[in-house]
C-alpha positions in Angstrom: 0.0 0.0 0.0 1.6 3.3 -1.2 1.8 6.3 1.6 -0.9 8.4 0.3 -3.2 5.6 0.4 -2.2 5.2 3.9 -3.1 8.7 4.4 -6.3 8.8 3.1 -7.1 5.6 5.0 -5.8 7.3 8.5 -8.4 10.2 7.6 -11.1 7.9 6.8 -11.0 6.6 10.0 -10.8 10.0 11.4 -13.6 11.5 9.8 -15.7 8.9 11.5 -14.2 9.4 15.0 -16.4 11.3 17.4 -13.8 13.2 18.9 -12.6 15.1 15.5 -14.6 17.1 13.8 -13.0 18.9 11.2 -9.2 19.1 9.6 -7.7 20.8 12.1 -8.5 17.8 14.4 -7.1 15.4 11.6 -3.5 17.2 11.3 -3.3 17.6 14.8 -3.8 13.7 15.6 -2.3 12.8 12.7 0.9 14.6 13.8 1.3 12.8 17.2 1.0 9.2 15.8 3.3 10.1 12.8 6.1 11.3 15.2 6.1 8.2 17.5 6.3 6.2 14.2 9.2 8.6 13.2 10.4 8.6 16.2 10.8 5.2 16.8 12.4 4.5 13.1 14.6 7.0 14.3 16.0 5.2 17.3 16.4 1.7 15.3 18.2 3.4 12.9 20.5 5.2 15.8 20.8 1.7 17.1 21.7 -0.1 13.8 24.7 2.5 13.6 26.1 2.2 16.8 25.8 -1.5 16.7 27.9 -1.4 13.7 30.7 0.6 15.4 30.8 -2.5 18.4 28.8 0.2 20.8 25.6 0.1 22.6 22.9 2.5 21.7 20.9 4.1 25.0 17.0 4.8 24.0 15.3 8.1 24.7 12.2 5.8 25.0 11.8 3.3 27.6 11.2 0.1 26.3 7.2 0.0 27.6 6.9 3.3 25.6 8.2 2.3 22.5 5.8 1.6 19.0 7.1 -2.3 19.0 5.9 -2.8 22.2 2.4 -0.9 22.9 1.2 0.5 19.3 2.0 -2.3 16.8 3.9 -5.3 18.6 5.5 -7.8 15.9 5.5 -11.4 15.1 8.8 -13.3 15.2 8.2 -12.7 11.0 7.9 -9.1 11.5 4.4 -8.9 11.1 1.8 -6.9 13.6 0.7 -9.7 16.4 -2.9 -9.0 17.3 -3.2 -11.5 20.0 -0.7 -8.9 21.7 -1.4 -5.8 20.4 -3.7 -3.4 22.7 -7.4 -2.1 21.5 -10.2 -0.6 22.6 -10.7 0.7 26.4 -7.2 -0.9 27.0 -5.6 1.0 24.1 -7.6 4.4 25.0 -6.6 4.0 28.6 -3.1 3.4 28.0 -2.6 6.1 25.8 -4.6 8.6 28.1 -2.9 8.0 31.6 0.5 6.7 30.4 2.0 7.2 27.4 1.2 11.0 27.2 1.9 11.6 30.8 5.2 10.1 30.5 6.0 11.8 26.8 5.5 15.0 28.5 7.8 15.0 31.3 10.3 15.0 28.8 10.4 18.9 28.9 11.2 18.9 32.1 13.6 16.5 32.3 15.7 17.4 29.2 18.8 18.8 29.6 18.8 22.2 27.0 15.9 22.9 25.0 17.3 22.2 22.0 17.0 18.2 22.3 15.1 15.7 20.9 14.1 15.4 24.3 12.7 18.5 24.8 10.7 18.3 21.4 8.8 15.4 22.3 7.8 16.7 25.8 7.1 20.1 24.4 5.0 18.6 21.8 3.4 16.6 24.8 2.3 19.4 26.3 0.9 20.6 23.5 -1.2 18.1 22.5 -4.4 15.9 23.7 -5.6 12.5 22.3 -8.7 13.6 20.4 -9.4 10.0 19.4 -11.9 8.6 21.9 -12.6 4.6 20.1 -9.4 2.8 21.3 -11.3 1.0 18.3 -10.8 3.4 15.7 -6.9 4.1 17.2 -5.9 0.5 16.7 -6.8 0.7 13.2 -4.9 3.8 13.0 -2.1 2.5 14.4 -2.1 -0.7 12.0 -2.3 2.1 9.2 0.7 3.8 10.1 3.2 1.1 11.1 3.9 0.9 7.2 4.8 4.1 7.1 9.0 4.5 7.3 11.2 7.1 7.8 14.2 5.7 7.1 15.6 6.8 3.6 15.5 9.9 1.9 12.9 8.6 -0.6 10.4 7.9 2.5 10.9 11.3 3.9 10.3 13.2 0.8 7.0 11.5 -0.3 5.7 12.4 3.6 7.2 15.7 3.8 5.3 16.1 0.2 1.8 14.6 1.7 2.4 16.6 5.2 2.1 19.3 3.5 -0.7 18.4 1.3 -2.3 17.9 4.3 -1.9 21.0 6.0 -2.7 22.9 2.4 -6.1 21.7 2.7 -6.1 22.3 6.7 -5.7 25.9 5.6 -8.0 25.8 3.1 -10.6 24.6 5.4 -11.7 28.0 6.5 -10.6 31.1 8.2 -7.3 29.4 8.9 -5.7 29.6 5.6 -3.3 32.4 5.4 -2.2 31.3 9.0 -1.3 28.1 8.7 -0.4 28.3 4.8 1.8 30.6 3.0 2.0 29.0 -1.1 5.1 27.4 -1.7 5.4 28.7 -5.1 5.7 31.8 -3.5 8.0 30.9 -0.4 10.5 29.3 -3.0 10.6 32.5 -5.1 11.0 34.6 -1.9 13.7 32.3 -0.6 15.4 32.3 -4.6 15.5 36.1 -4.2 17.3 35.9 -0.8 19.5 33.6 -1.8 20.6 32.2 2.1 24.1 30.7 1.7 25.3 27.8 4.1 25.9 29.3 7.5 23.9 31.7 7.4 21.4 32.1 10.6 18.2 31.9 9.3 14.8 33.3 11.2 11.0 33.7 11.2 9.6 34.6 14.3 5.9 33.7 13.2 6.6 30.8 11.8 3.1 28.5 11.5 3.5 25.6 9.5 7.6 26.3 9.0 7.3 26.6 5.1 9.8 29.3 4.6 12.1 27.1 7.4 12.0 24.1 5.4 11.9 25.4 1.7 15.4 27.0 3.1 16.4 24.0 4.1 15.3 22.1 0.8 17.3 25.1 -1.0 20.4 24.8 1.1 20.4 21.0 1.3 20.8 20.6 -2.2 24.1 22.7 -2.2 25.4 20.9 0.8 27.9 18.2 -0.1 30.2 18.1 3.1 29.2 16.3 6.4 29.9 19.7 7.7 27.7 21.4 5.9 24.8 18.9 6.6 25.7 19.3 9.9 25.5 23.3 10.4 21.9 23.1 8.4 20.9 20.5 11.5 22.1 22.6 14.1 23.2 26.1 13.5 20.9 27.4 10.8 17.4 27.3 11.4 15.1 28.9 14.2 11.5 29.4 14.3 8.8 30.9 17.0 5.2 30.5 17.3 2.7 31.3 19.7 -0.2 29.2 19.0 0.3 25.3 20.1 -0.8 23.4 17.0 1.3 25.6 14.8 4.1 24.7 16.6 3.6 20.9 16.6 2.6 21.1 12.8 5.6 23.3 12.2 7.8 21.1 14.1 6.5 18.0 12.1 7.1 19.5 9.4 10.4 20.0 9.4 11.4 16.9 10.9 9.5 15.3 7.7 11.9 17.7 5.9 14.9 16.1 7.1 15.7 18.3 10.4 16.1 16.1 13.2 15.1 18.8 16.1 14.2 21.4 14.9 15.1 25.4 16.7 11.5 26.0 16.8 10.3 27.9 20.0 7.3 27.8 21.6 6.7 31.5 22.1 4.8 34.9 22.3 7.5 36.7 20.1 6.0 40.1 20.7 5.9 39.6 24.2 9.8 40.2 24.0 11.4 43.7 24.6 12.8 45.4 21.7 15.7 46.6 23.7 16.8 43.6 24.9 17.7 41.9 21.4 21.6 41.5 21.7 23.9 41.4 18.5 24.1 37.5 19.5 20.5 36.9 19.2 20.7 38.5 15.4 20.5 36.6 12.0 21.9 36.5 8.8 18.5 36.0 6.8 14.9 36.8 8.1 11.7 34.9 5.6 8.2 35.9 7.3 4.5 36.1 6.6 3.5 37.4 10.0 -0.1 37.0 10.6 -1.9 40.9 9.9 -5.2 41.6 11.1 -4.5 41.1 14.8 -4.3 43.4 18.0 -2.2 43.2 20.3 -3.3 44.6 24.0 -1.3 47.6 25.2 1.4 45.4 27.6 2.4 44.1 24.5 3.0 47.6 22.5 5.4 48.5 25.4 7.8 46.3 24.2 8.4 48.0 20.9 9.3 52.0 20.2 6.4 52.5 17.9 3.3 51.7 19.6 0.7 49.9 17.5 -1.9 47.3 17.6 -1.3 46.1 14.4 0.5 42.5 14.9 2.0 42.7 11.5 3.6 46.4 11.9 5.0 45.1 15.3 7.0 41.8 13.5 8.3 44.4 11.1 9.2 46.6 14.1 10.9 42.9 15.4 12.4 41.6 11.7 14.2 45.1 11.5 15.8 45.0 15.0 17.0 41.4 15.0 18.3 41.2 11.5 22.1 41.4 11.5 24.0 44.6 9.9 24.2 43.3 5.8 21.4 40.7 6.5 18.7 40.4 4.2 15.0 39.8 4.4 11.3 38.7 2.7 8.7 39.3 4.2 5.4 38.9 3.5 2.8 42.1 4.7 -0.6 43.5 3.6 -0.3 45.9 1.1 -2.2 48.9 3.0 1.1 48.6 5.0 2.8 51.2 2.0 0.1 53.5 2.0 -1.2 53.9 5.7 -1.4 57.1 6.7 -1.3 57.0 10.7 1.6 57.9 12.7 2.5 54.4 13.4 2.6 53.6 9.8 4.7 56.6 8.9 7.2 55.7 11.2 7.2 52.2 10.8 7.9 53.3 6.7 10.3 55.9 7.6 12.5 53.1 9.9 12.4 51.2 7.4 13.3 53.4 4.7 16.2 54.8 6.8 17.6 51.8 8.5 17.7 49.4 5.7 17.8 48.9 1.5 14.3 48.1 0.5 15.6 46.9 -3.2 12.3 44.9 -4.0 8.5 45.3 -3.4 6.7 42.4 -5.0 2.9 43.3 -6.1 0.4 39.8 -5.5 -2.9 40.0 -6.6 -5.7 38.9 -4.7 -6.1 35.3 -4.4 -2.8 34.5 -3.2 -4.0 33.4 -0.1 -6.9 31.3 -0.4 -9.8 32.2 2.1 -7.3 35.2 3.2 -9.8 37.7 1.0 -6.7 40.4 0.9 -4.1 41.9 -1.4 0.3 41.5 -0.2 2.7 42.6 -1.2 6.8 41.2 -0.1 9.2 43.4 0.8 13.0 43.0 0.3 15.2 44.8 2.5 19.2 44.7 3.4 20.3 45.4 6.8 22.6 48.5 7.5 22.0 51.4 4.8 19.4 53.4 4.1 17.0 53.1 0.7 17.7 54.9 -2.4 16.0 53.5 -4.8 12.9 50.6 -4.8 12.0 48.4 -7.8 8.5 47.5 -7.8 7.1 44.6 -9.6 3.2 44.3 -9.8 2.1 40.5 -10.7 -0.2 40.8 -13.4 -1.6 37.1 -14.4 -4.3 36.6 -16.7 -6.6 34.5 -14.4 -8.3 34.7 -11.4 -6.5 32.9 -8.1 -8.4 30.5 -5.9 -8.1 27.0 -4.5 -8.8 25.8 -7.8 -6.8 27.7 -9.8 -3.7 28.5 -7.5 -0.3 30.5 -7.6 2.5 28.6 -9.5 6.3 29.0 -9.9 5.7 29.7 -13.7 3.7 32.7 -12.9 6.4 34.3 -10.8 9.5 33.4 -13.1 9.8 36.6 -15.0 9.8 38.4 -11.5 12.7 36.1 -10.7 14.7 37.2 -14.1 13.9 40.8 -13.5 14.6 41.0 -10.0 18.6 40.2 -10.9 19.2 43.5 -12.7 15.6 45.7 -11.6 15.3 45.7 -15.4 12.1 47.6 -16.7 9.2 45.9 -18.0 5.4 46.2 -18.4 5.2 45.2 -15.0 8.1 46.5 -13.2 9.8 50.2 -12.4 11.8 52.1 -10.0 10.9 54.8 -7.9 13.5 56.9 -6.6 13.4 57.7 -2.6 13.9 61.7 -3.2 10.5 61.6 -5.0 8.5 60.7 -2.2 6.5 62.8 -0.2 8.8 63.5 2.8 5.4 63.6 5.1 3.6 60.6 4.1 6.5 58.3 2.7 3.5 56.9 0.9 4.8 54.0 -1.2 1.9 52.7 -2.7 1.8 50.5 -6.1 1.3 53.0 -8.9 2.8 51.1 -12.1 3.3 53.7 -14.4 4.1 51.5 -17.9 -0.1 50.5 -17.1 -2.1 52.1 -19.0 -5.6 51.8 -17.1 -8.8 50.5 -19.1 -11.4 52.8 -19.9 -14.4 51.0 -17.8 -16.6 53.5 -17.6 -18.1 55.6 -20.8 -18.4 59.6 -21.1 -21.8 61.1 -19.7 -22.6 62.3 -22.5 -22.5 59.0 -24.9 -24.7 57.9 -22.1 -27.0 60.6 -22.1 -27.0 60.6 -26.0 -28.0 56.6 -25.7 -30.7 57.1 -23.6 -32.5 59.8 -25.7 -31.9 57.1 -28.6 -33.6 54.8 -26.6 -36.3 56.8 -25.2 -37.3 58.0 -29.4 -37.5 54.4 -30.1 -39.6 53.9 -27.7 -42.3 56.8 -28.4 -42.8 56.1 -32.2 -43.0 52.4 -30.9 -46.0 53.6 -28.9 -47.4 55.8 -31.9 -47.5 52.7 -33.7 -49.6 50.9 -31.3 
């Protein structure tokens, strides 16, 4: 049985499980079997290699605790043995008052927070067992012991259906623009950045993790040392996210991307003063779509010089502040963002403006963001000088964007062979900083190489129409 038809199986199963009710439910439970499977693949494979060098291998899991021994014990031929394996009120109960209550004290016995160790209780912290048929769980559980994580192949075909999953988690409803950011997009922000190998790279809202782990799919391909494998595992991604199932999704999905334990925090990111960002807590590369539309309560807007309730304007306020001098950033933001005319959004363009290059402003049409029902644009900025000059690009496609009909690499390529030399085009300009007004800084999308359609007709053809109209009418009536 392939893995998507494992997948679709697992949901099945799901959808008739009283204690999920809608996608959301089905990523989040998904996620916790999926990383004890992984998990456990991960430690027989940790074994198999010490084993080989004549040395003994100690488990993070205690033997009890491990999928071989509760979830899906085997026959001596390797195959699941029923007779032993738990189901029902047994398999509930066990699940319920022991395996999660010992995952979780992982966090608190784990030595830094950036261990395996701390994941797993972290992510035990996080989450609850939703599904309340120790029934329905043992079939799961059959389901997904033929998943494997071993080999490169098996991690890319369930990093690929991970996040087919949570693209239709975010298409589910008002969650979309949260939890999904479209990869054609993140890979064109992340070409345009162009992160090199150790580099530090950041997003301090980081959901899902798809800007984290299409940098890592970029990086890993250019990585041929053991070194350089080994600085993307440890010394080049870091994440934070304040909402729990974000975390665990974006967690899962960068382990199904190849990161072992991932730098993701669990974390209020605005809840952390400005002023106390060192030069050691800066990075080389910042890739964002911070969530807009938010407020943040007062407490929060202490933390930051310019005071706003505008979540988005206060991870700008963040980006700016921890990028390093020369680092460079995308970031995703709502468009009004260049054309806002209170103070906070003055000042929030006029630090920008002053404090770092913004080269690039990329122009997305609606539709981008399924469900999300508002226009971005993505900023590119450099760290450390002020702006001269900005080339703007405005997306023009011939079709309409929506779940059916979604954003693809092809529509962004000539952006991407543009953006090398800010040629001129149709679609794309420069605006010179001196010709702003010095007041408003407004930097709003005005593509002058457009020439706008006449919609609407003169008043007077109009006018002339209707008296044709009402003459046609009258000698109509005569003839009656």
């Amino acid at each position: 049985m392939n893995y998507e038809q494992i997948f679709k199986n697992i949901d099945d199963i799901l959808w008739k499980e009283a204690g999920c009710s809608n996608e959301l439910d089905y990523v989040e439970q998904t996620s916790w079997i999926l990383f004890l499977k992984y998990l456990d693949d991960l430690e027989i494979e940790r074994s198999d290699e010490m084993a080989l060098q004549g040395k003994d291998y100690t488990y993070i899991i205690k033997k009890e605790f491990r999928w071989n021994t509760w979830a899906c014990p085997k026959t001596p031929k390797g195959e699941i043995d029923h007779k032993a394996a738990m189901t029902g009120d047994d398999l509930s109960d066990f699940v319920n008052l022991k395996l999660f209550p010992y995952l979780k004290n992982f966090k608190a016995t784990a030595t830094t927070p950036d261990t395996l160790e701390y994941k797993i209780g972290e992510i035990f912290s996080e989450l609850k067992n939703k599904i309340v048929s120790g029934y329905n769980m043992r079939e799961i559980l059959n389901y997904a012991d033929g998943l494997h994580f071993q080999s490169s192949t098996d991690k890319h075909e369930m990093s690929h259906l991970y996040e087919s999953k949570i693209h239709k988690m975010g298409n589910a409803g008002r969650n979309g623009g949260e939890y999904y950011t479209p990869r054609p997009l993140i890979r064109t922000i992340v070409r345009v950045v162009e992160p090199k190998i150790g580099d530090t790279i950041y997003d301090g809202a980081c959901g899902s993790a798809g800007f984290l782990c299409e940098a890592f799919n970029y990086l890993n391909e250019k990585a041929k040392t053991v070194e350089q494998k080994q600085i993307l595992q440890k010394q080049t991604f870091y994440g934070k996210e304040k909402k729990g199932l974000a975390y665990i999704i974006g967690i899962m999905n960068m382990i199904f991307h190849g990161v072992e334990a991932p730098n993701i925090m669990h974390t209020n990111t605005l809840a952390e003063d400005l002023s106390q960002i060192q030069q050691r807590d800066r990075k080389d590369v910042i890739l964002a779509n911070p969530p807009f539309g938010g407020k943040e309560r007062s407490e929060i807007q202490q933390n930051f010089p310019i005071k706003t309730g505008e979540t988005a304007y206060l991870f700008m306020e963040h980006f700016i502040k921890m990028l390093k001098a020369g680092g460079r950033a995308g970031v995703v933001i709502k468009n009004t963002f260049l054309s806002n005319t209170d103070n906070a959004s003055i000042a929030l363009r006029r630090e920008l403006l002053e404090s770092c290059n913004l080269h690039t402003i990329l122009d997305c049409p609606s539709g981008v963001f399924t469900g999300a029902g508002v226009k971005t644009v993505v900023l590119f900025f450099e760290k450390g000088k002020p702006t001269e000059k900005i080339w703007y690009y405005q997306l023009n496609l011939d079709r309409n964007l929506g779940k059916t009909n979604p954003l693809n690499e092809d529509d962004l390529a000539d952006f991407v062979a543009l953006q090398k030399t800010k040629a001129a085009s149709p679609n794309s300009w420069s605006l010179n900083v001196s010709d702003l007004n010095p007041d408003t800084l407004d930097l709003s999308v005005k593509n002058p190489n457009k020439k706008e359609e006449k919609t609407l007709r003169e008043p007077a053809e109009i006018i002339k129409e209707m008296r044709e109209l009402n003459k046609e009418a009258e000698e109509l009536l005569k003839g009656m």
